[in-house]
DRENBAZA-625358 format. One record per residue (C-alpha): x, y, z. Coordinates in steps of 0.1 Angstrom, whole numbers, plus 5000, padded with zeros to 4 digits. Layout:
N
XYZ...
//
This chain:
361
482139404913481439594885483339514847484739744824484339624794484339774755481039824735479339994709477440354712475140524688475640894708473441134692470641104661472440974625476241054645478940744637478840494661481740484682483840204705483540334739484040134780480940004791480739964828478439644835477139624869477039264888473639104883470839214906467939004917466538854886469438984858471838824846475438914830476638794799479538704783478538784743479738594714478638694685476038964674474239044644473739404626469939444624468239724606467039814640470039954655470440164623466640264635468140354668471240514651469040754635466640814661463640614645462740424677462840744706465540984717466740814744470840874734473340744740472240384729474340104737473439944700473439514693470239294703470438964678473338794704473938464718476738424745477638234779475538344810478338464837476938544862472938534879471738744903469538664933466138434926467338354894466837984885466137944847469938014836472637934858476437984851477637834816474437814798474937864763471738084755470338334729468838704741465238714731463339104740460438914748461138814785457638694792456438794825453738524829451038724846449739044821446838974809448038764775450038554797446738494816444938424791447538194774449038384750452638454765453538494727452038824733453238934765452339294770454539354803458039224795460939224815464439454812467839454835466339734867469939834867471640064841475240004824477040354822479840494804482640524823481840864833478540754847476540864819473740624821472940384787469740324768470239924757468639864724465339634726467039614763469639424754472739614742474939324733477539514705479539464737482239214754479239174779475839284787473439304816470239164808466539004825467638634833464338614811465738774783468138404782466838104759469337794767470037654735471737364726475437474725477137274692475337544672477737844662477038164684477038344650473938144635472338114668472438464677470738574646467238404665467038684685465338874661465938904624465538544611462938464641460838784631460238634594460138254602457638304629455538554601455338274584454837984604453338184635451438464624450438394589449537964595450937884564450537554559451137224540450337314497449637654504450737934483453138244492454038554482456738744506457039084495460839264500463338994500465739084530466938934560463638924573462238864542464338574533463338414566460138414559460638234526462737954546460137934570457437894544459137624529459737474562456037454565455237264532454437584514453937434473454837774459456838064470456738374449459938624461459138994452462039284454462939524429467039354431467839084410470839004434468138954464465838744440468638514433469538484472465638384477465638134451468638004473466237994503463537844486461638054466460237864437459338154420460538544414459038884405461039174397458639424406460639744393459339584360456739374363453039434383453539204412449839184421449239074385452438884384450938664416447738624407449138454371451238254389448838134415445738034386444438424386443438414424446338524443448538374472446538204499449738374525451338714512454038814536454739184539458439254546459039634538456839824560455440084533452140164523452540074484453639724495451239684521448539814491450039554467450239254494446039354501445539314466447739004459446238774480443138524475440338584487439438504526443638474523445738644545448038914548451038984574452739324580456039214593458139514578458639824600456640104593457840454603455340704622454540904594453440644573449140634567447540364548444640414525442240104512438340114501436639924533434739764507437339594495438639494531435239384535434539174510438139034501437538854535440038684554442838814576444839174579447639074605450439244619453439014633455239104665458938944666457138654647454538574670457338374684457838194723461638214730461537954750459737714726460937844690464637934696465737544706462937434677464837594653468137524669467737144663466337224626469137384621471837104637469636864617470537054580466737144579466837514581470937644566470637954594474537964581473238084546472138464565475338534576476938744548479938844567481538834599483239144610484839324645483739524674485239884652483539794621479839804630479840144616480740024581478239714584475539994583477040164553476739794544473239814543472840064521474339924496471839604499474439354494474339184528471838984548473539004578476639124590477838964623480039074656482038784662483538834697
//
């Protein structure tokens, strides 16, 4: 039978979030309920908050979760009952025509709960990323489950989901940084941040962090950025080329999704080098570059989606990394906080003073 149980709501565009029951139906065929543990305050859900994403309100907010599977619905046989798993929003369907082709990394047709959860009133809910997990429990695609080795924390783990996957897979995935090479991640968030630990989890020789905060250039030192540019005051395109022998980073990760910075990344990069957009653009935003320079700078203008990544082969990957003391996934959590205080994690944000924030259930 159905669950009442209590979650989080974003109810109308840039209105505070509020704690409200969340009705959770019993798993259907292929869904699957779970019982969440811990999820993390991602810049997205603000984006949903303030009606950046669609209109769809009332959101049922929280996407970066890991949990116990409770209960499967019929047909289901990846999960069962117990699994300790992370919530990925790239339930890969296995037959579009990048799953054909085999490249389920970019699955064009993936898979959501068919049923909705409700308020208690029956108003229906719009899960964010289809996951909705700033809640006690969630209804979810029994896709949308990675099993994961379950000694990790639930507050590390669930932070795979998207954040820390989205810039480790920039890196690793999307922008093939390899062995000796040079880096330059541009805006040194969360997602930023990961991308640095991912490029030194690849071999990278030098890392160049660029922010205008001195507080996030000294947290990316901490994640193994050998190098820093404090581009309030300093040129960061001339600033990498000097620190790369004049030519520029072979890898120059985008992390802030704005023209300037997708302008300064172009230009900060060696030639036939390669660029990745893995910051968030809004709708608005137009980009402007002489096609003669994209032309003859050569190499690669790449967007990464959720790092490129394959739940089901990254999310354990980095899971054991991380069990091994390989990859500190510990060192993003900032704070852990309560259900009510989700609305003050965003206010959080603002302030810049957080990498992540994290619902501990």
């Amino acid at each position: 039978m159905a669950q009442e149980v209590r979650g989080v709501i974003a109810p109308g565009k840039n209105e505070p979030v509020r704690v409200e029951t969340i009705v959770v139906p019993d798993p259907g065929p292929g869904e699957a309920v779970v019982k969440v543990q811990a999820c993390g305050v991602c810049h997205t859900d603000l984006h949903y908050k303030q009606g950046g994403i669609n209109d769809e309100f009332p959101f049922l907010l929280g996407h970066e979760a890991a949990g116990i599977v409770e209960a499967v619905g019929e047909g289901v046989s990846e999960v069962a009952p117990g699994d300790f798993v992370v919530l990925n929003w790239r339930a890969v369907c296995g037959q579009c025509r990048a799953c054909l082709r085999g490249r389920p990394q970019y699955c064009f047709n993936t898979d959501n709960a068919k049923q909705k959860m409700t308020l208690k009133d029956g108003t229906e809910l719009s899960p964010a990323l289809g996951i909705g997990a700033f809640a006690e429990k969630t209804l979810v695609a029994a896709g949308q489950c990675t099993k994961v080795d379950p000694a990790v924390s639930p507050a590390v783990a669930g932070l795979l989901g998207c954040g820390v996957m989205a810039g480790i897979g920039a890196a690793i995935n999307t922008g093939g940084v390899g062995r000796g090479d040079s880096v330059a991640v541009i805006g040194c968030g969360g997602v930023g941040d990961a991308a640095i630990a991912g490029s030194c989890l690849a071999g990278a020789a030098r890392i160049i962090a660029v922010d205008i905060d001195d507080r996030k250039l000294e947290t990316a030192r901490g994640m193994g950025a050998t190098h820093t540019v404090n581009s309030r005051n300093t040129d960061p395109v001339q600033a990498i080329r000097e620190l790369t022998g004049g030519f520029g980073a072979d890898v120059v990760i985008e992390a802030v999704g704005r023209p300037e910075t997708y302008e300064q990344a172009f230009y900060a990069r060696d030639l036939a080098g390669t660029v990745v957009l893995v910051g968030v653009p809004t709708p608005e935003m137009k980009l402007e570059l002489p096609l003669l320079d994209v032309f003859g700078r050569g190499g690669a203008l790449k967007s990464s989606w959720y790092g490129d990544c394959l739940p089901s082969r990254d999310f354990p990957m980095l899971v054991d990394l991380h069990l091994q003391g390989r990859l500190d996934l510990g060192a993003f959590v900032t704070e852990t906080i309560g259900l009510d205080d989700v609305e003050k994690a965003f206010e959080r944000m603002h302030e810049g003073d957080v990498l992540r924030s994290v619902v501990v259930f």
